[in-house]
C-alpha positions in Angstrom: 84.3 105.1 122.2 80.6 105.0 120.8 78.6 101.9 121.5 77.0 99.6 119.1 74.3 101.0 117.3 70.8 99.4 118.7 69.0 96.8 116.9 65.5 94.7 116.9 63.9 91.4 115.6 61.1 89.4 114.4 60.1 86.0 113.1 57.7 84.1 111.0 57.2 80.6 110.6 60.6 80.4 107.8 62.2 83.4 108.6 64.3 85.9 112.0 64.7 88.9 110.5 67.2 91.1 112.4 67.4 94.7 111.8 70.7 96.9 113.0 69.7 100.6 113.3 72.7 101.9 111.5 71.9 104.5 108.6 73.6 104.8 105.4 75.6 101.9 105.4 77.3 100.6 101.7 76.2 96.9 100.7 79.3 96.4 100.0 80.8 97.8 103.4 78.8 95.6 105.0 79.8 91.7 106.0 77.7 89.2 107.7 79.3 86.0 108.7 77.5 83.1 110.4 79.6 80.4 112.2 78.7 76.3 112.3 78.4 77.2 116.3 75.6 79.8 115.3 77.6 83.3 115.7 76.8 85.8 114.1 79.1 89.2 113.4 78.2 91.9 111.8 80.6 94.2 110.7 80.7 97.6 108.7 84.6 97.4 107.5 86.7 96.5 111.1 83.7 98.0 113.3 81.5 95.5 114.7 77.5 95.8 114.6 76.3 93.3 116.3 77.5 90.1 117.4 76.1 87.1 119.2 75.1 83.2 119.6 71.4 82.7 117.9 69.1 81.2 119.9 68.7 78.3 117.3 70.2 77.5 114.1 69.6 78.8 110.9 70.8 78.3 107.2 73.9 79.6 107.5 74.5 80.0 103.8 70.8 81.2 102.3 70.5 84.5 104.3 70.0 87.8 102.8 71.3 91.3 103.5 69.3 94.1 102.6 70.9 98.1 103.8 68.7 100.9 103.2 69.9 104.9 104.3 67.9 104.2 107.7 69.0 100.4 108.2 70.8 97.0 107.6 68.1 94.4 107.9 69.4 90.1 107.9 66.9 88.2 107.0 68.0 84.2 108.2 66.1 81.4 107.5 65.7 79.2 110.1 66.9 75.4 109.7 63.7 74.2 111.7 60.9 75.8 110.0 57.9 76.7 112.4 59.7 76.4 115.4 59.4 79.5 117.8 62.2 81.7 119.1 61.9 82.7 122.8 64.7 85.3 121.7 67.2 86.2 119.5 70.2 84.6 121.1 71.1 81.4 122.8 71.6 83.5 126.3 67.9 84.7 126.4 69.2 88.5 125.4 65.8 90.2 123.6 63.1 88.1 125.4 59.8 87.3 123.4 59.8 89.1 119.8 57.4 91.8 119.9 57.3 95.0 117.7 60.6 96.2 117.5 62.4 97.6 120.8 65.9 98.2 121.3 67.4 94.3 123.1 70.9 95.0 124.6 74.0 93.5 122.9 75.6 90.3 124.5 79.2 89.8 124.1 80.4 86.9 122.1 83.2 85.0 121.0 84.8 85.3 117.2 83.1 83.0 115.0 85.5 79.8 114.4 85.1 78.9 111.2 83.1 82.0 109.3 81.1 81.1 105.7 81.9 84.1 102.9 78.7 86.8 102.8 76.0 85.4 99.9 74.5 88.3 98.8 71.1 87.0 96.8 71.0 90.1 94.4 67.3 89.8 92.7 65.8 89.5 96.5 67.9 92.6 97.2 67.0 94.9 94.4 63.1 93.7 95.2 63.4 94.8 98.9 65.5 97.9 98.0 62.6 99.2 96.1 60.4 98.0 98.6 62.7 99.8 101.6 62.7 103.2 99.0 58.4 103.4 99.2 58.4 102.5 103.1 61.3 105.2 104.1 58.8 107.7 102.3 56.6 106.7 105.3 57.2 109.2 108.3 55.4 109.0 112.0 52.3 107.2 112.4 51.7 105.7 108.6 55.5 104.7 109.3 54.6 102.5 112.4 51.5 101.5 111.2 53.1 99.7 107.9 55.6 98.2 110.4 52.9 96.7 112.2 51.2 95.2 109.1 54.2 94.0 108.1 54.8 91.8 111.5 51.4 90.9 111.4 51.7 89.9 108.0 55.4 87.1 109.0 53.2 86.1 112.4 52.3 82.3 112.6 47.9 82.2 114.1 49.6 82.4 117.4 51.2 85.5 117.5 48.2 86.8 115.2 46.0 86.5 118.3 48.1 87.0 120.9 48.5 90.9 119.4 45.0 91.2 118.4 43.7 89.7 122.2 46.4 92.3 123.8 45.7 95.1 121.7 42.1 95.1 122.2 42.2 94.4 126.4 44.5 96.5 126.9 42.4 99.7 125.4 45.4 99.8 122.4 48.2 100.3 125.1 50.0 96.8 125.1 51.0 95.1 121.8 52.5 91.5 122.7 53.3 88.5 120.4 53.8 86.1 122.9 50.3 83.8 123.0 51.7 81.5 126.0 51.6 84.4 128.2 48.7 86.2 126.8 46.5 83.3 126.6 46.2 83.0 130.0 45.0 86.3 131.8 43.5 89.9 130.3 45.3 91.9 129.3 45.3 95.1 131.8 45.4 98.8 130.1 48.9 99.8 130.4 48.9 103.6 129.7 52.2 105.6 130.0 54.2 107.2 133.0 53.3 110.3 132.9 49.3 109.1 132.1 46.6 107.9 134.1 43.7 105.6 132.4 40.1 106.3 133.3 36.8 104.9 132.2 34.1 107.3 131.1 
């Protein structure tokens, strides 16, 4: 049995935009329900995605789904605009959002009462398009245009909290989370296998 595909997230001040790293999935193979208790499934025919309790609640009915060869990105609008996620899901699963990493999969109940997949078709065709030019993209322009992108959705907040990380830290820490960065510098973080040194 092969595990569940891995997934990331982001938010802006309106939106959590969840993206399932599952390539070449049909729109119409793919079914996103959201429960009044905030559980989301997502399914590709009887094969579950993702599922989970969000963190807070959302518009259950104006989300959008959006599945491009490399993805299936969910955007959700929250219910309380401006008001910041700690994570993705009511358990604490993901942590702070930063730029997309892999957050393990938490276990959750079937949704109870499940609302019928709106599909908003203009928005879709827009971000299709969109998803077509990015995918062209490959290495660093690729994570670079990611990177505008979240800078793009961040609220002033997480704008400086990635610009004060990025620029302690020598470019080796990216955060989004200004309560924590705020605080302290930001020390240089290079990898494992490398050592940082001042010249």
């Amino acid at each position: 049995m092969t595990g569940r595909p891995r997934h990331d997230w982001f938010q802006s001040d309106s939106d959590v935009v969840l993206t399932i790293l599952k390539r070449n999935v049909p729109l119409d193979d793919c079914h996103v329900e959201i429960s009044n208790e905030n559980q989301i499934t997502v399914k590709q025919g009887d094969e579950i995605l993702f599922e989970g309790t969000l963190f807070s609640e959302v518009k259950n009915k104006d989300f959008t789904v959006q599945c491009t060869t490399a993805k299936i990105e969910i955007r959700l609008p929250k219910l309380v605009r401006h008001q910041r996620w700690n994570s993705l899901l009511s358990d604490g699963q993901g942590g702070a959002p930063t730029a997309p990493i892999a957050i393990p999969t938490p276990a959750a109940s079937t949704p109870s009462t499940a609302t019928t997949t709106k599909k908003n078709w203009d928005a879709i065709e827009k971000e299709a398009v969109k998803a077509e030019e990015d995918e062209k993209l490959e290495g660093d322009a690729a994570v670079n245009k990611m990177f505008q992108q979240i800078y793009a959705n961040a609220s002033d907040d997480v704008r400086r909290a990635m610009m004060k990380s990025y620029s302690e830290s020598n470019g080796t820490v990216l955060s989004t989370n200004w309560d924590e960065i705020s605080k302290k510098k930001t020390e240089t973080q290079p990898p494992a296998c490398m050592e940082y040194k001042k010249f």
